[in-house]
C-alpha positions in Angstrom: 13.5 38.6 59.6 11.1 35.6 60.4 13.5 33.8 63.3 13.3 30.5 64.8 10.0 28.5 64.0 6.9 30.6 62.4 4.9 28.6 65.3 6.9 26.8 67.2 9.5 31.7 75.0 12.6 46.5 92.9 14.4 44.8 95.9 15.0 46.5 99.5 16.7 45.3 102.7 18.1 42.0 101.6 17.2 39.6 104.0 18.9 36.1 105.1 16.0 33.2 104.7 16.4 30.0 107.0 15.9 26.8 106.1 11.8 25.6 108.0 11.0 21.8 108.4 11.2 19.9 105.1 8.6 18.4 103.2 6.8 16.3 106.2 5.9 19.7 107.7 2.1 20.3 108.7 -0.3 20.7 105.7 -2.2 23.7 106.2 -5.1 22.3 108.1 -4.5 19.6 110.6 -7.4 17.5 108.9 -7.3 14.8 105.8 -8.8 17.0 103.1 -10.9 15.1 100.2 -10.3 16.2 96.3 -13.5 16.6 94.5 -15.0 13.3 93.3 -14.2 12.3 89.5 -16.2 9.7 87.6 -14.4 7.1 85.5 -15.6 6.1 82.3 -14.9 2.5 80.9 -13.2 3.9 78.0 -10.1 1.2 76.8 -8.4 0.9 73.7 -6.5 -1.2 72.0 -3.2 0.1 70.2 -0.6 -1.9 68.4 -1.5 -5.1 70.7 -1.4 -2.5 74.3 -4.6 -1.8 76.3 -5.0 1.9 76.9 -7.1 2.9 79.4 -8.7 6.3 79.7 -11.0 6.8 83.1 -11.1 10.4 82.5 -11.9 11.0 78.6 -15.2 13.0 79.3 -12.7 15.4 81.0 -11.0 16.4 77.3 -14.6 18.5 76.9 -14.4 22.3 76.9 -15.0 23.9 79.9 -17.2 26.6 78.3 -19.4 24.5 76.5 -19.7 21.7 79.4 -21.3 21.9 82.2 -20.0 18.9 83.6 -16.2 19.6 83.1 -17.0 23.2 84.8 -18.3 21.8 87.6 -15.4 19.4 88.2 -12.7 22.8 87.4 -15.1 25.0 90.3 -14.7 22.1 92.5 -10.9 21.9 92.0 -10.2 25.7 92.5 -12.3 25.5 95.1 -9.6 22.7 96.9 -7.1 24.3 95.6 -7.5 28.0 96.7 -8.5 26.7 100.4 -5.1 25.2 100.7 -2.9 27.9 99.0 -4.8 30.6 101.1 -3.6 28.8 104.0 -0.1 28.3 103.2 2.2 30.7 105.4 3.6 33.8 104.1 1.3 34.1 100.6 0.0 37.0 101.3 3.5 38.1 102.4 4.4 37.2 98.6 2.0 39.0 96.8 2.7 42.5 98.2 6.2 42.0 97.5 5.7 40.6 93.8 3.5 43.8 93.8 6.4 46.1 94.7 8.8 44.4 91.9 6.4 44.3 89.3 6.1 48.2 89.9 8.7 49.4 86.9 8.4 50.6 83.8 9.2 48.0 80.6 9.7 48.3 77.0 9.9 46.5 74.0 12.3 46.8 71.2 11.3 50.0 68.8 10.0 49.7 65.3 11.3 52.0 62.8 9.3 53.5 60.0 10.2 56.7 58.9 10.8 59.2 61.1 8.1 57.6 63.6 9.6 54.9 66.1 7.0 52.1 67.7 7.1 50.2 70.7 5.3 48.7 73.9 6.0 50.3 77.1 3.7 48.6 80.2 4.3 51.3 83.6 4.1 50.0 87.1 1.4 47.3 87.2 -0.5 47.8 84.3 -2.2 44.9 82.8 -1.2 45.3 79.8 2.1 46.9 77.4 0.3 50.0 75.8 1.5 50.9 72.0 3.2 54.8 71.2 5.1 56.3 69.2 7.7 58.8 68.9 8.1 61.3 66.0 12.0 61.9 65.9 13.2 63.1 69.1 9.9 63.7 70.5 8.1 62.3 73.1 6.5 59.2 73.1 2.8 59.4 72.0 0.1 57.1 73.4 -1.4 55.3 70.2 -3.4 52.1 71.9 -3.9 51.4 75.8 -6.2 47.8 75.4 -5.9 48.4 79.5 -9.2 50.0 79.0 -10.5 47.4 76.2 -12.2 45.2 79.1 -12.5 45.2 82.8 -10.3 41.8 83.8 -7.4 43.4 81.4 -7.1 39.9 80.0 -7.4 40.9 76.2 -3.4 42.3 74.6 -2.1 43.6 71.9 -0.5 40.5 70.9 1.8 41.5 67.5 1.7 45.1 65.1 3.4 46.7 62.3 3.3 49.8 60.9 3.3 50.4 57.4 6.3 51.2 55.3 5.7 55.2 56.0 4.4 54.5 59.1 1.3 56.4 58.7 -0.9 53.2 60.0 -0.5 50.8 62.1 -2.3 47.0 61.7 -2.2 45.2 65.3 -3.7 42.0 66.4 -5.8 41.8 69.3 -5.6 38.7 71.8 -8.8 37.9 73.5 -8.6 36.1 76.8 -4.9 34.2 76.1 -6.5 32.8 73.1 -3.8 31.9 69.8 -6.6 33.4 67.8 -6.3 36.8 66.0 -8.5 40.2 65.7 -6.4 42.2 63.2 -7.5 46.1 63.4 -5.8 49.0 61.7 -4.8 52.6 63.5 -4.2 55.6 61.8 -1.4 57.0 63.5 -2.0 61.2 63.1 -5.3 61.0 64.2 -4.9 58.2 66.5 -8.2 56.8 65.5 -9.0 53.1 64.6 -10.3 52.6 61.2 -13.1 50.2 60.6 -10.8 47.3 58.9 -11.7 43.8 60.8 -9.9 40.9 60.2 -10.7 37.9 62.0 -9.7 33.8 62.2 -6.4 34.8 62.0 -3.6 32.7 63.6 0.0 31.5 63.5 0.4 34.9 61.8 2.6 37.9 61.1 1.2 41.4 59.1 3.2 42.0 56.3 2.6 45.4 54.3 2.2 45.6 50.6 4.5 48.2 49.2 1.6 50.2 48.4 1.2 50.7 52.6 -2.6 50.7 51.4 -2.9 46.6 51.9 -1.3 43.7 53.8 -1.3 40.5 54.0 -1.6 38.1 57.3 -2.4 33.9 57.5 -5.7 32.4 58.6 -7.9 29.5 59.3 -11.7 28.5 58.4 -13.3 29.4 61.0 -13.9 26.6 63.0 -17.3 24.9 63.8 -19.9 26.1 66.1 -18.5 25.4 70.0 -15.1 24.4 68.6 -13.1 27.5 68.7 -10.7 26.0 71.5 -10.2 22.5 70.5 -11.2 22.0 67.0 -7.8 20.6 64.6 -6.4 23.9 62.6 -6.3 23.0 58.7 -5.8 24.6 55.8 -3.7 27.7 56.7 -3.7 30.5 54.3 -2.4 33.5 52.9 -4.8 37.0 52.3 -4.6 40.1 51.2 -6.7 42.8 53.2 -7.4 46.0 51.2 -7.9 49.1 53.6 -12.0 49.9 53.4 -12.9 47.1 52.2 -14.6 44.1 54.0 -13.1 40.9 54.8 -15.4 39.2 52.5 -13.6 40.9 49.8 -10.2 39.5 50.6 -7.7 38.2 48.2 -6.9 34.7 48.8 -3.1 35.3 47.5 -1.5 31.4 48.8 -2.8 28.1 50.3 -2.2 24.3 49.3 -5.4 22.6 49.1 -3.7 19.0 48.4 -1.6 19.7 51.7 -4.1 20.7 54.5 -1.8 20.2 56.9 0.7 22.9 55.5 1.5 26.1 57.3 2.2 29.5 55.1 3.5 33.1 56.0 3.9 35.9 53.6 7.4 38.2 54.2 8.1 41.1 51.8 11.6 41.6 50.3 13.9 44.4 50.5 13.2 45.4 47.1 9.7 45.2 47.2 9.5 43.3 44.5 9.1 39.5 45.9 6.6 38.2 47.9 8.2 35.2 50.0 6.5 32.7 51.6 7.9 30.2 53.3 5.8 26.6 54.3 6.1 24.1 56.9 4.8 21.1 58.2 5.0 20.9 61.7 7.7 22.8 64.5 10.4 21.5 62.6 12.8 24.2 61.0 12.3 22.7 57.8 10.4 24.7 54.9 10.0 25.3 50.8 10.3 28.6 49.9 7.7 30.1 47.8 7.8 33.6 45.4 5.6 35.7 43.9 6.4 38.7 41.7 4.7 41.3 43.0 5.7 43.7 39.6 4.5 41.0 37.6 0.6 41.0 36.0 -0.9 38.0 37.6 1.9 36.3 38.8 2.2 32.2 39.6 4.0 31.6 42.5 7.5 29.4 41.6 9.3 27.5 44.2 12.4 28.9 45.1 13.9 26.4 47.7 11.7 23.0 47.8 11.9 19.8 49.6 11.4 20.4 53.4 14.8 19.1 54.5 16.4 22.4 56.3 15.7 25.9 58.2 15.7 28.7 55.9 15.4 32.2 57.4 15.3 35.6 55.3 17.8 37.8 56.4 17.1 40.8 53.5 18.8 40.8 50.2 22.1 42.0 48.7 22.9 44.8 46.4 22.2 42.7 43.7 19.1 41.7 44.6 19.8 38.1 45.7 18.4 36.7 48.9 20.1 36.5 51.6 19.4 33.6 53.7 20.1 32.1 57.2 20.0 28.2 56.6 21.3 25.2 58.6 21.7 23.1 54.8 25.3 21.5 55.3 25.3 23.3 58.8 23.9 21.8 61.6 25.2 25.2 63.5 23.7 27.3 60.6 25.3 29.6 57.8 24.7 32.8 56.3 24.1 31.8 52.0 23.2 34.0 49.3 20.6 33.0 46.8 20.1 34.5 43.1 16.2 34.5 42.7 17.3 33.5 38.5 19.7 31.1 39.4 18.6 28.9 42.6 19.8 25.8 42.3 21.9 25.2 45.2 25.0 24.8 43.3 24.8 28.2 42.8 24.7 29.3 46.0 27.6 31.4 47.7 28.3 31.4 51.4 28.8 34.6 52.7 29.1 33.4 56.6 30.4 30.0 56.8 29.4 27.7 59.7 31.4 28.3 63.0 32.0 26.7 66.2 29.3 28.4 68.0 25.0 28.1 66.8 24.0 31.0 64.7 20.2 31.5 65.5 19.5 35.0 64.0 20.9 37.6 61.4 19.4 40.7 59.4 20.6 43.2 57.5 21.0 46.4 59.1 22.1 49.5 56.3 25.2 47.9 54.6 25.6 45.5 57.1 25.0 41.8 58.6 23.9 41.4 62.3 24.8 37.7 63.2 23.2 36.6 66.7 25.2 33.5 68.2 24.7 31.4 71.3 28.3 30.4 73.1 27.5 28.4 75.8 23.9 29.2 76.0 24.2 32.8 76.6 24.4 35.8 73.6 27.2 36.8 71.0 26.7 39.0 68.1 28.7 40.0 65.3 28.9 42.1 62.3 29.4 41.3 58.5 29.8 43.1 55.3 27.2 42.0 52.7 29.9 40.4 51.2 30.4 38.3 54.4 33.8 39.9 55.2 34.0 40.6 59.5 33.1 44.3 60.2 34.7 46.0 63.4 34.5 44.5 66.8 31.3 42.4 67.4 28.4 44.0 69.6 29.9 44.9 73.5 27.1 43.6 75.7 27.0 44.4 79.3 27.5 40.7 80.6 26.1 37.1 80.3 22.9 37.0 79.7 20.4 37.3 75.9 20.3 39.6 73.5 17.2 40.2 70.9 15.9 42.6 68.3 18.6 44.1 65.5 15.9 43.9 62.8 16.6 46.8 60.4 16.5 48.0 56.9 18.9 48.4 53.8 18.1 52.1 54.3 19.1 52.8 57.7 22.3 52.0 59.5 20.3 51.7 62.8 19.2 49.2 64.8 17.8 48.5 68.2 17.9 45.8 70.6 17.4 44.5 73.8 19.8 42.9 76.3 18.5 41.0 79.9 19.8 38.4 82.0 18.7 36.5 85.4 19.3 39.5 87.4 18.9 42.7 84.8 15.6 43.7 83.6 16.1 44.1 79.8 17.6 47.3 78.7 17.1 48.6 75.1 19.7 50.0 73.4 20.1 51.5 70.2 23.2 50.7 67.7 24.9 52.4 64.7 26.6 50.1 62.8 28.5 53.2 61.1 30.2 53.7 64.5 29.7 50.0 66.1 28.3 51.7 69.4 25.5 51.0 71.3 23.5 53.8 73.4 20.4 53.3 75.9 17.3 53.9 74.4 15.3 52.9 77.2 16.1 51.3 81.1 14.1 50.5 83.4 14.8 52.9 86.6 16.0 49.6 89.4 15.5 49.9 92.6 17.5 46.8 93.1 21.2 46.2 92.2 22.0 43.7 90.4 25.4 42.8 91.4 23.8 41.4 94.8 23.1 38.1 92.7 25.4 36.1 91.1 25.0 34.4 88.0 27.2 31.2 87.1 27.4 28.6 85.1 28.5 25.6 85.6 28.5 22.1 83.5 27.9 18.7 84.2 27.3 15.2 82.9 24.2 13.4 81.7 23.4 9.9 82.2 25.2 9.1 79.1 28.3 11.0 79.6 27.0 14.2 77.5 28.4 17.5 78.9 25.3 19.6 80.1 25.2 22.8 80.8 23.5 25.2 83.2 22.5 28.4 85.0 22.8 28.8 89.0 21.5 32.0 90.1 21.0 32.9 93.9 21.8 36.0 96.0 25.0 36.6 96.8 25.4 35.5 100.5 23.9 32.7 99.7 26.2 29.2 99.3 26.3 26.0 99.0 25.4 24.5 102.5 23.8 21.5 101.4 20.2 21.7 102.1 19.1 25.3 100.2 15.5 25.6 98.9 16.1 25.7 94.7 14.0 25.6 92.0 15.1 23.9 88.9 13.6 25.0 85.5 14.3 23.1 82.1 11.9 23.1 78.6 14.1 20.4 76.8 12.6 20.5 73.3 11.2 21.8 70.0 14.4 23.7 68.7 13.9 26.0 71.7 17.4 27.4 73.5 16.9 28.3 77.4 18.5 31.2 77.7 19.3 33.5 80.3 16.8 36.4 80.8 15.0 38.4 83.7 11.7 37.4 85.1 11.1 39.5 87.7 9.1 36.7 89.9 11.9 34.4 90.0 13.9 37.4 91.4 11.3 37.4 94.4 12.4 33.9 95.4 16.2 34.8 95.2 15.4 37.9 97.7 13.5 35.2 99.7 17.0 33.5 99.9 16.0 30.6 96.8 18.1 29.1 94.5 17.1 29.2 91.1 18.9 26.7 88.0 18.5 26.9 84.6 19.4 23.9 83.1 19.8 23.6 78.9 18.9 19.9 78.7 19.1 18.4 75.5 15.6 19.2 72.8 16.5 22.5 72.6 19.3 24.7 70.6 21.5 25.9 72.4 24.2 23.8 70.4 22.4 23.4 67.0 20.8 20.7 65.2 22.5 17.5 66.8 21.5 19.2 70.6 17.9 19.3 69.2 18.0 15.8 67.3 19.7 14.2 70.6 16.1 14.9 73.0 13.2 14.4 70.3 11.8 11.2 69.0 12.9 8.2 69.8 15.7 10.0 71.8 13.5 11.9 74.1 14.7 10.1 77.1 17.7 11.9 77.3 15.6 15.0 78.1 14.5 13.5 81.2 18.0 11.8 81.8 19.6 15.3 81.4 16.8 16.8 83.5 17.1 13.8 86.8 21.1 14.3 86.2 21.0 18.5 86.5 19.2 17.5 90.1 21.3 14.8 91.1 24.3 17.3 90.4 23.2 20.3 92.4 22.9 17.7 95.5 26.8 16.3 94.6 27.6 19.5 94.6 26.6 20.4 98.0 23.7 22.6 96.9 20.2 21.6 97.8 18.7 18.0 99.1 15.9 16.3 97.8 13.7 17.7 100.7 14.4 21.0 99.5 14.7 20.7 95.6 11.4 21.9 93.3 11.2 21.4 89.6 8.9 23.5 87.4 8.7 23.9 83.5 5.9 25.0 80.9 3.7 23.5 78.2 6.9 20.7 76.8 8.4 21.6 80.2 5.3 20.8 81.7 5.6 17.3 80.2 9.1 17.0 81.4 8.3 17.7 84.7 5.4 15.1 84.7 7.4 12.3 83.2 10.4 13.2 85.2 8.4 12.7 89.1 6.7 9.4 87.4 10.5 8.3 86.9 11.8 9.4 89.9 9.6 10.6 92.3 12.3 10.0 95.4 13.9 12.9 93.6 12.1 16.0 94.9 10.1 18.0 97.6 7.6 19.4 95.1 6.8 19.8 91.2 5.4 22.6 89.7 4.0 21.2 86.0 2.6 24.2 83.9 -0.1 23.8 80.9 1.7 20.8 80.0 1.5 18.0 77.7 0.2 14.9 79.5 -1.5 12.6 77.5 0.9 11.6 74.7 -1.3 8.8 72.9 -3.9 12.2 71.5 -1.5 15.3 71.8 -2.2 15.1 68.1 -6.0 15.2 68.1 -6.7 19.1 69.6 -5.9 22.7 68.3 -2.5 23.3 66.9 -1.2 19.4 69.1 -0.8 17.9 65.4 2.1 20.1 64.3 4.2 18.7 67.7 4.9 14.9 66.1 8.6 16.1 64.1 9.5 16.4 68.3 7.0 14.1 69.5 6.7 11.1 67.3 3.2 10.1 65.6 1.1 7.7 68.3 0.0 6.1 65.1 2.9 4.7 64.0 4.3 1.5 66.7 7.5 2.6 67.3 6.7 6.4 68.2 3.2 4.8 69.9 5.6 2.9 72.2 8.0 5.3 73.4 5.0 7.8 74.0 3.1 5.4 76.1 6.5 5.0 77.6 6.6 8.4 78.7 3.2 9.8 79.1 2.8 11.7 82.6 -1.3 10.8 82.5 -0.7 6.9 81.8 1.8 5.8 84.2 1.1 7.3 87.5 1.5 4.4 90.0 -0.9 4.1 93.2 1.7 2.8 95.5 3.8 5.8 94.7 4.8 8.7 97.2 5.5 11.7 94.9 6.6 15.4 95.6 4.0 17.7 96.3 2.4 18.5 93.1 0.7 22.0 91.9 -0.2 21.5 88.5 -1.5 24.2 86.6 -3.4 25.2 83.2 -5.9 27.7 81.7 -9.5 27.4 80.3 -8.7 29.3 77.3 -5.5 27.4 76.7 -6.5 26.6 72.8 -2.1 25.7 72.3 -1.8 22.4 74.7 -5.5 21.8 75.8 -6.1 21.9 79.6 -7.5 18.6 79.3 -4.1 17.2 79.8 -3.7 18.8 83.1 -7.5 17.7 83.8 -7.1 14.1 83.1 -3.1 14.0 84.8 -4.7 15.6 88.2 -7.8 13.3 88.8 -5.3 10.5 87.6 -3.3 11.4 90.7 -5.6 12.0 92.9 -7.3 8.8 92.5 -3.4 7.2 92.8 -3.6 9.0 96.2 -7.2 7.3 97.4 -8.8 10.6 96.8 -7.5 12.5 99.6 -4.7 14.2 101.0 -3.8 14.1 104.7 -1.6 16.4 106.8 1.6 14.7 106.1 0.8 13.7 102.3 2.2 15.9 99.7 -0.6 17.1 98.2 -1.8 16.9 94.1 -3.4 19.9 93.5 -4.8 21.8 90.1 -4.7 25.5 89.6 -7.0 26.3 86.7 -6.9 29.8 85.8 -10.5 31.5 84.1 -10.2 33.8 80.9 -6.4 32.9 80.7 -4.1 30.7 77.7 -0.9 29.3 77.4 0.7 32.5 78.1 1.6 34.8 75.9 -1.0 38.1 76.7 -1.7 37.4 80.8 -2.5 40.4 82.5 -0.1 41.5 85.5 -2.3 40.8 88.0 -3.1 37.1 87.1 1.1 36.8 86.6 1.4 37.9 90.5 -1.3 35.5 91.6 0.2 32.3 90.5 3.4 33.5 91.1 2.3 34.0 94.3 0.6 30.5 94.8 3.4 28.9 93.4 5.9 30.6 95.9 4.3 30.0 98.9 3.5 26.3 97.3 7.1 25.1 97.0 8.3 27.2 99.8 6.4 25.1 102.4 7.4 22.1 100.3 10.7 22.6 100.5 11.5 24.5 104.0 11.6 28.3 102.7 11.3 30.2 105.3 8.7 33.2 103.8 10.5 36.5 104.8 10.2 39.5 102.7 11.1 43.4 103.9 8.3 44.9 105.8 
């Protein structure tokens, strides 16, 4: 099942932390420290009757291909590293990140007849490793890309085997990059056949029935030197026949009169129907396309048009009918079966009718329906007939916190999944819907326990009265004592429920005595369509409402101080962060804003930034120009502003949100600050990591660096004493 969008997320002595001085503590060195020097261009334009001024255009150049712009990044680092170097106790923080990070992880298995797949990444590999396990056997290396290069920054970013699971097709991401290398493994011999497949992105591998083809989405390739920032059109859908060259591929679906469009191939059940479902943009709403794959040179028919709702496929009935997940008539979502002959909605039944709580995932395990709900932001799931009738007890999980996998097959009853929260690693299990019990596959061996941190939730109200909830997490002889060092962390958009799950940095800054808040701001969908419609658009300022208000709450509530309160949040996050400390800087000690979104007047004009207008709003129409302008982090930083300490942060091979944002934000405010930093100014620094992306595919050992920057960063911001067992 294809779920959410295609496009469009260890511990010894415990010991007690002290609060240091606050914010106006000494900067590492005792002298005024000057940022690099950034020229200024005279670049102004006019929209809709507003002058825009951008000083820092030439700084949206690649930093492969421009000499200038990697200058001005060595420069930066070069700022940069001095003064996180200096800061007490990093050093401190990366031997103890080291020791957590030092356990064994695993992803959710694939099953493919008798052979099970997964990921499993030991101690402090770079990289999750692919094997295999025949039956009860022992796993079997199939693909370490830890020995693929020497910086461990290429991954193994998606695979599938085939439907006997004699081969395996995996992609390969190359420095953090959304772009694809698809190879193909043959799984006895363990050797790696000559199959390329390149320009693929925004893509799954799907298997013809024949396990001897299968088909994946890809670009043009994009022109000479614009790999990284170049707009992606034209997305389409090939068929790859094993032995044969890419040139010889089988264009099987594009739409030349919508360039724009996005397409993914899924094969059903029956292998007989080749669905593809389109979209235009990171909206949840897509046609659904068919091809008859029995049929001599099939036409593909629409099956579901008009681009009004989410439809997911959850597998098919015993009559054949598609079963789909769908949030038609159901801003929470239902569970509807469709007869391919007979589509017309009216014809529709409901097997799963909406409830009170947001379905985000089902599929269809043996003779059953897996339904995955959120209650509260945190992980329900329950079982149906294929009839839609309740089956058993729903699936026992070991406490609050997210559970994923449950993808499975009309021919087993099996199924495996994962379970984490803020302070358990993820756990795989596996489950038998004949029996409804679940038994560990896989767990991590902890050398931590997690019942020394408490994880609560709490609620509160926005601006606007709107009940919020969210996540406080924090050791357990830690309490409220008004001035505690916390880190608040919110995304707040693009469909995209927060939800609570195990990263093992953040559980090096509860040891350290942090507090660390998860707040499920509005943007998201953690209560279904009307949460999501309530923070995009013209409504976006409730995302940042919801955000100031979560802050403004743990202080009421006797938690933390605004000399002791850090914000952080990635790519949208990142934007939320930046918006939020131009709206209220007097708010917090320090502001960690990651690959983020900062100019939003051109999001639109790089890489994959023109699908984000269904959230964003398009800067060329007034309305939507307004309210970005409005908002944009890079366009109103103020000069007679003290903000929080800043450590903004991006990558060079970031081809998802360019990091020219972050480039153009930070000289933006260092300028605002005269272009220097004494030892009582907060500093506005920019971490630019080299042969790294957005995120996905980071090697461990670049993960424990800017954890360990950013650490030690808001720890001296906001009086964290660094102590960590000797």
């Amino acid at each position: 099942m294809m779920k959410r969008s295609m496009f469009a997320p260890l511990l010894g002595a415990l010991l007690l932390a002290s609060c240091a001085s606050g914010p106006e503590a000494p900067a590492p060195s005792g002298e005024r420290t000057a940022y690099p020097q950034t020229r200024t261009v005279d670049h102004n334009e006019t929209h809709f009757g507003v002058n825009v001024a951008d000083p820092y255009r030439w700084l949206e150049g690649d930093v492969r291909t421009t000499p200038e712009v990697a200058q001005w990044v060595e420069a930066q680092n070069a700022v940069t590293r001095t003064y996180l170097d200096a800061l007490p106790g990093r050093q401190r923080i990366v031997n103890r990140l080291q020791q957590l990070w030092n356990y064994d992880r695993f992803s959710v298995p694939v099953s493919r007849g008798e052979r099970l797949f997964f990921t499993m990444q030991t101690g402090l590999q770079n990289q999750p490793a692919l094997y295999v396990q025949d039956g009860a056997g022992a796993p079997r290396l199939l693909i370490d890309p830890n020995t693929w290069v020497a910086d461990g920054a290429n991954a193994i970013a998606d695979f599938e085997p085939s439907p006997d699971g004699s081969r395996v097709a995996y992609s390969v991401q190359d420095g953090g990059s959304d772009w694809r290398l698809i190879r193909v493994l043959d799984v006895a011999s363990g050797q790696t056949l000559a199959d390329e497949v390149r320009w693929a992105k925004f893509t799954g591998i799907e298997w013809h029935p024949d396990g001897e083809s299968f088909y994946y989405s890809r670009y043009p390739e994009p022109p000479q030197g614009q790999m990284y920032t170049a707009l992606n059109y034209n997305h389409a859908i090939y068929r790859h026949r094993l032995g044969a060259p890419q040139s010889e591929d089988a264009l099987v679906y594009t739409r030349p009169d919508h360039p724009r469009d996005s397409v993914r191939a899924q094969v059903s059940d029956d292998d007989r129907w080749l669905v593809i479902t389109v979209s235009r943009g990171t909206d949840e709403r897509y046609e659904v396309v068919l091809i008859d794959l029995r049929a001599r040179n099939a036409q593909p028919r629409v099956l579901i048009p008009g681009f009004t709702n989410d439809y997911q496929l959850v597998g098919q009935t015993a009559q054949g009918h598609f079963i789909f997940q769908t949030d038609r008539n159901a801003p929470k979502s239902r569970i509807v079966a469709i007869d391919p002959a007979r589509a017309q909605e009216v014809n529709w039944r409901v097997l799963v009718p909406e409830g009170a709580d947001v379905l985000t995932g089902a599929d269809r395990v043996g003779d059953q329906i897996i339904a995955e709900y959120l209650t509260d932001a945190r992980s329900t799931v329950r079982r149906y007939s294929l009839t839609g009738q309740p089956v058993g007890e729903a699936v026992t999980l070991p406490g609050l916190g997210s559970a994923t996998g449950f993808s499975g097959s009309p021919r087993s009853p099996v199924t495996y999944y994962s379970f984490s929260s803020f302070n358990r690693p993820p756990t795989v299990y596996r489950f038998d819907t004949r029996s409804g019990e679940s038994a560990v596959f896989r767990a991590p061996e902890l050398q931590f326990n997690p019942d020394d941190y408490v994880v609560e939730q709490v609620f509160y109200n926005s601006k606007d009265g709107t009940r919020v909830p969210m996540f406080i997490v924090h050791r357990r002889d830690v309490t409220p004592n008004g001035q505690r060092p916390t880190l608040l962390y919110a995304y707040g958009g693009f469909n995209a429920a927060q939800l609570p799950t195990f990263q093992v940095q953040r559980l090096q800054w509860l040891e350290m005595g942090g507090v660390f808040v998860l707040a499920n701001i509005r943007g998201g969908s953690e209560y279904g369509k009307e949460w999501h419609d309530g923070g995009r658009l013209l409504n976006r300022q409730n995302v940042y409402d919801d955000f100031i208000a979560a802050a403004e709450a743990l202080m009421a509530n006797g938690w933390t101080t605004r000399e002791h309160l850090a914000i952080q949040g990635r790519s949208n996050g990142g934007l939320l962060v930046g918006a939020t400390i131009n709206q209220r800087p007097d708010l917090f000690a320090a502001a960690l804003p990651m690959v983020g979104v900062m100019d939003m007047t051109r999001f639109n004009q790089f890489s994959a930034g023109r699908f984000w207008t269904d959230d964003y709003g398009d800067p060329a129409e007034e309305p939507h120009f307004r309210n970005l302008y409005a908002q944009s982090p890079y366009h109103n930083v103020r000069a007679d502003t003290r903000y929080p300490a800043v450590l903004a942060t991006t990558a060079d091979t970031d081809d998802r949100v360019v990091p020219g944002h972050s480039f153009k934000y930070a000289a933006r405010m260092q300028a605002a600050q005269g272009g220097s930093f004494g030892p009582n100014d907060p500093p506005r620094l920019i971490r630019i990591a080299t042969r790294s992306g957005h995120g996905t595919g980071r090697p461990t050992d670049q993960l424990i660096d800017e954890a360990a920057d950013m650490w030690a960063f808001i720890a001296h911001h906001t009086g964290l004493e660094v102590r960590t067992p000797e």
